[in-house]
N, C-alpha and C positions, 0 to 999 in steps of 0.2 A: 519328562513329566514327573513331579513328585509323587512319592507312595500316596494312594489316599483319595490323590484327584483325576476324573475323568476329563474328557474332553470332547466336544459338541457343536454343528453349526447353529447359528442363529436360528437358519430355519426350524431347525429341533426343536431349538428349546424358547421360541418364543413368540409373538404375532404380529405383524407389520403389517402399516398403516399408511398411506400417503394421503395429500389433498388434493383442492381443486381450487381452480379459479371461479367465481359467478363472471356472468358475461358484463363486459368490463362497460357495452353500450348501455347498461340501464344503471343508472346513478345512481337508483335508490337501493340496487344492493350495498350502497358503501355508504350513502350519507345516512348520519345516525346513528351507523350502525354501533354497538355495544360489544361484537363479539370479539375479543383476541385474533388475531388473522395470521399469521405466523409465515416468512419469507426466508429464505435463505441467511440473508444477511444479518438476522436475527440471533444466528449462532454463533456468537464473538464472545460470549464469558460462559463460565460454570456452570451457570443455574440459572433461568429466566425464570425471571416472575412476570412480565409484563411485555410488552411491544409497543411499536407504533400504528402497525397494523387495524385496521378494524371491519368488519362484515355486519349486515343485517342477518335475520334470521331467516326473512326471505333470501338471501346470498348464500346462506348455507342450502338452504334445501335446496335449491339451484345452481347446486354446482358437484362434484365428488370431497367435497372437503365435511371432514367431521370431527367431531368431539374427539381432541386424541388423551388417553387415559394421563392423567398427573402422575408426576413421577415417575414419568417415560424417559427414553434414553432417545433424542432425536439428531440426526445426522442429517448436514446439507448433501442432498445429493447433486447440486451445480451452484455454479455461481462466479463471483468473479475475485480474481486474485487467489487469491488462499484461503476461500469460503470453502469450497469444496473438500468435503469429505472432514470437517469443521463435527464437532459433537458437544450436545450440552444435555442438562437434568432439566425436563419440565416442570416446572414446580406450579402451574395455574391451569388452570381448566381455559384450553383455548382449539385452535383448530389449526389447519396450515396450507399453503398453497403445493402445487406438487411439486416442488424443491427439494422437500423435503419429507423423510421415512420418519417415522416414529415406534419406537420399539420397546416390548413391552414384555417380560415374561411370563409366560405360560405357569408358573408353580413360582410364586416369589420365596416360597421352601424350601426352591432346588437353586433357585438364582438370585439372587440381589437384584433389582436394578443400578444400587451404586457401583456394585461391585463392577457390573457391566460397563456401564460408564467409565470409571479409571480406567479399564480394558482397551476398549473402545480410543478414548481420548491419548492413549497413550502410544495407539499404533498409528494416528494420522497419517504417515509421509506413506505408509503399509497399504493403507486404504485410500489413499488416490494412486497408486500405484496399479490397484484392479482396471482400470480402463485402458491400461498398456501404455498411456502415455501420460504422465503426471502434465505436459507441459500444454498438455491440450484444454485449453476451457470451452472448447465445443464439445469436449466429451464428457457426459456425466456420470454419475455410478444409475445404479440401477437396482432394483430390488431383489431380482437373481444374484448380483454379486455380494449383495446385502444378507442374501440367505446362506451364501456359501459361509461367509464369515466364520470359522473355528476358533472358538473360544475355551481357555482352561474353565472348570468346574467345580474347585475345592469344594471341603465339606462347610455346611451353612455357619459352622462357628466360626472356621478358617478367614470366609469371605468379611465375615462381620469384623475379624480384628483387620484384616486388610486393611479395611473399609478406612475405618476408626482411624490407622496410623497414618494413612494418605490421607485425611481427609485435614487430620492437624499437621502435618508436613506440608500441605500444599497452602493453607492459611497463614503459614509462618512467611514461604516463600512467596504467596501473593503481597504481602507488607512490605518483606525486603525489593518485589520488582518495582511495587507503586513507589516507594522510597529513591529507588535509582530512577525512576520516570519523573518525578519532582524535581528531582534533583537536575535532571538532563532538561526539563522545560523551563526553567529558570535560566540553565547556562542558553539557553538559544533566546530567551528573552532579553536578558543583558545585552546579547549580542546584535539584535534587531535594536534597543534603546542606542549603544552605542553608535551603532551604524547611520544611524539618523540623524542623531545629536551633531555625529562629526561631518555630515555632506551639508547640514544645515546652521552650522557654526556662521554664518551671516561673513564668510570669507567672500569677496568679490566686491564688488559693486556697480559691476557691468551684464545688463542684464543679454544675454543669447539666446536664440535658436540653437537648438542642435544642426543642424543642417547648415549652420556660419562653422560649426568648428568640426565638424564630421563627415562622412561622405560614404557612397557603397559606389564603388568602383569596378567591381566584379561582373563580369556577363557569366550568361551558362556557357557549360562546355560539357561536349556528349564523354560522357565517363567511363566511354569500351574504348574511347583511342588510345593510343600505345602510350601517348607521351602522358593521361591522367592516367589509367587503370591500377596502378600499382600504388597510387597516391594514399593515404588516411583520410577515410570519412566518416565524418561527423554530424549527426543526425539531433536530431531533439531527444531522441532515447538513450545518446552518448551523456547526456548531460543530466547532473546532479542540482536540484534545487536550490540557487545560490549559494554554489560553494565552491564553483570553479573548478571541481574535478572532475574529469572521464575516465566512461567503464566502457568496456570491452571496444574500442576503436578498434577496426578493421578495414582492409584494402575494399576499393570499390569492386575489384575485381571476387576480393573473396567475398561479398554482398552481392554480387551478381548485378551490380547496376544498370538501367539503361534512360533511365532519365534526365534530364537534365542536372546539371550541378556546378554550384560556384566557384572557384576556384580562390583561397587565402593564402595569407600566408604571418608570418611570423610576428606583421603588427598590426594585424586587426583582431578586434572583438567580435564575437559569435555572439550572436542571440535570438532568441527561439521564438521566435511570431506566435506560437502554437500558447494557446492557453496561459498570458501574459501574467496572472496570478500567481505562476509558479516560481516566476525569477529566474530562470535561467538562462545562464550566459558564461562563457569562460572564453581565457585567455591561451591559446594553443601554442605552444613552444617547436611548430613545426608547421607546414609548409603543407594543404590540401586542399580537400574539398568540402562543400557541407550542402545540405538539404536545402532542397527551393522553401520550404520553411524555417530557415534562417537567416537571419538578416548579416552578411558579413561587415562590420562597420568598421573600416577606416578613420582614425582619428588626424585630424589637420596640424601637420608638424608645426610645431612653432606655436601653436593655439593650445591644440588638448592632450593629455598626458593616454596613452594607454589605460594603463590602473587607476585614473578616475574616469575614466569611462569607462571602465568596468564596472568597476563600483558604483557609477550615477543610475546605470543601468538594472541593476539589483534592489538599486535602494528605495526607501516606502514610496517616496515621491514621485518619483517617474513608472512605479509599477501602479499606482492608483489612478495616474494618466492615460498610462497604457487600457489600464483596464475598461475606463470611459470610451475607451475609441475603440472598441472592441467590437468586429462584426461575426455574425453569425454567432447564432445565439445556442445552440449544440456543440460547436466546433471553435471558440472565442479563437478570432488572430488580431494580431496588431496591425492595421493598414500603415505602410509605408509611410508616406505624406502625415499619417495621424503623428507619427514615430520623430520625423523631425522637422514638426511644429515646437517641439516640448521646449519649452523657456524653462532657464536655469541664470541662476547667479554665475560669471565665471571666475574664481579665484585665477591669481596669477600663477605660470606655469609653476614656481617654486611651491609655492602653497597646494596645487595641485598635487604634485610629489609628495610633501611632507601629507597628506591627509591620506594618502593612498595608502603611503608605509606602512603607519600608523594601522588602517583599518588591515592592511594584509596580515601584522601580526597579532594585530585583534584575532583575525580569522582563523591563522598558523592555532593561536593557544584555546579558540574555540572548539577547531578538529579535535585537538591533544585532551580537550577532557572528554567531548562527545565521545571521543573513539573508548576511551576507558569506562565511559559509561557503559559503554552497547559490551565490551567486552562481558563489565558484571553478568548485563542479561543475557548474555548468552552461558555464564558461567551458572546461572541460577535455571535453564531450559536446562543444561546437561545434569544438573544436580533432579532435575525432573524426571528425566528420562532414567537417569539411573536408580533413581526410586522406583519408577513404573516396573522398570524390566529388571528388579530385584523381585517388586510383588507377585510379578505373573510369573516367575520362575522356581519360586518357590522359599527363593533366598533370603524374603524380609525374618529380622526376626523382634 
């Protein structure tokens, strides 16, 4: 701790607040309503001014949620993905559901709220960490853990340069991330334009069913007998958003499987029934199993090329197909029979070839700059972090 500054829980030094829901059966607490309504998911940038959220004034007095002070410091206390434990600056006179704490200092004399804030925002991984399991999103934080919170204290001038330097350090490097984020949605737009352009190049003139040049040949097989257990299995969660790569594959045995499962191998196409909007699908260089929600697709020798049915499968056209035929309307899957109905032009097997190539090193130089993209942002969070934990240390100068 530097000369000068003390240090204090939240609970000490300040007042928390959470909300309510109104009873969600009477409609008139929502329709009309005028008041800011404030949800977890609401804590994704710096500084809110506004939501989508709204409440009657009947909804408020109707529920535990109220007026939380401007210029609060509010923190998701659950939510889904990496809301949780999420902090922003109130800046509007609004209210909130109870997701969320709102925090407020007792002596803005002795505390900043901003100061708090960069504190706060800058220990995230620190503060889901309180619930003992960061990986859990059934488990939320809680206002005791909120109270414990120990925060450094500089003196009220100390805080205020803090304040200042972080506050135009972090405005430079929101520019430079929007800038590499532009930049990175353009190169996936190009890629999407291309992608289409070349499956829809008017090559063919023989119009198909998928189901003339494809096939799923695969039955289940129970995934504890000796001869699959050891196998690689691929699940919808192995798989990356049309781009044909997989994360963390594992044996069935080390997934502890007992359900059924298909069995592939080195020349079929995988693809994901599960929420057809996503595109995913890839081409495995090995020999297993994969989830009763994936369609193992076998291409018809002599007919269809592997990597353009890969790629047919990805591309706008058949996923906009897919998506029409989509049942269950919480859980969207693609019905089989919908799957190969789908008419397509067929290019000849060469032509097949040459356009696959083609879009694979399309793909190869799409990765190679995405990947340098995300490197930037992550190079610009580390330059974050080491501002943070210069500030609260004592170190900025």
């Amino acid at each position: 701790m530097k000369k000068g500054w003390s240090e204090a829980t939240i609970g000490e030094l300040c007042q928390l607040a959470t909300g309510g829901t109104p009873s969600k059966a009477k409609r008139e607490y929502f329709e009309g309503g005028e008041i800011k309504w404030l949800v977890s998911g609401d804590v994704h940038q710096r500084e809110i001014f506004d939501c989508e959220g709204r409440i009657t004034e009947s909804g408020l007095e109707n529920s535990n949620a109220r007026y939380l002070p401007i210029n609060s410091v509010v923190i998701a206390l659950n939510g889904q993905g990496k809301t949780r434990g999420t902090v922003a600056m109130l800046r509007t006179k609004a209210t909130c559901n109870q997701s969320l704490v709102s925090i407020f200092p007792n002596d803005i004399s002795q505390l900043l709220p901003e100061f708090l804030f960069h504190n706060l925002a800058g220990r995230y991984s620190e503060i889901r960490r309180l619930t003992g399991d960061a990986g859990n999103e059934r488990r939320g934080l809680n206002m005791p853990l909120i109270r414990s919170i120990k925060v450094p204290v500089p003196p009220l001038e100390e805080q205020k340069r803090i304040v200042a330097i972080l506050d135009e350090a972090f405005e430079g490097l929101a520019r430079a991330r929007k800038n590499v984020e532009c930049n990175l949605e353009s190169v996936r737009e190009f890629f999407e334009r291309a992608h289409r352009d070349a499956l829809s190049a008017g090559l063919g003139d023989k119009q198909v069913a998928l189901s003339e040049v494809a096939e799923i040949t695969s039955s289940l097989v129970d995934p504890r007998k000796h001869e699959f257990c050891d196998l690689p299995h691929v699940g919808a969660g192995n798989m990356n958003a049309a781009s044909d790569r997989l994360v963390d594959v594992r044996t069935a045995k080390e997934e502890g499987l007992i359900s059924g499962k298909y069995l592939f191998d080195e020349g079929t196409v995988l693809y994901s029934k599960i929420r057809p909007y996503l595109r995913k699908a890839c081409r495995p260089d090995f020999a297993g199993l994969c989830s009763a929600d994936v369609y193992p697709v076998l291409p018809k020798v002599g007919l269809l090329d592997r990597d353009y049915l890969f790629h047919l499968l990805i591309g706008t056209d058949f996923t906009e197909y897919a998506i029409k035929g989509s049942d269950r309307a919480g859980m969207p899957k693609v019905n089989r029979e919908h799957m190969f109905r789908y008419k397509f032009l067929l290019p000849s097997l060469e032509d097949q070839k040459s356009v696959a190539s083609k879009l694979d090193q399309l793909m190869c130089d799409v990765f190679a700059m995405t990947g340098s993209y995300d490197a930037k942002i992550r190079e610009l969070e580390h330059l974050q972090q080491s501002l943070l934990h210069k500030a609260f240390s004592g170190e900025l100068s």
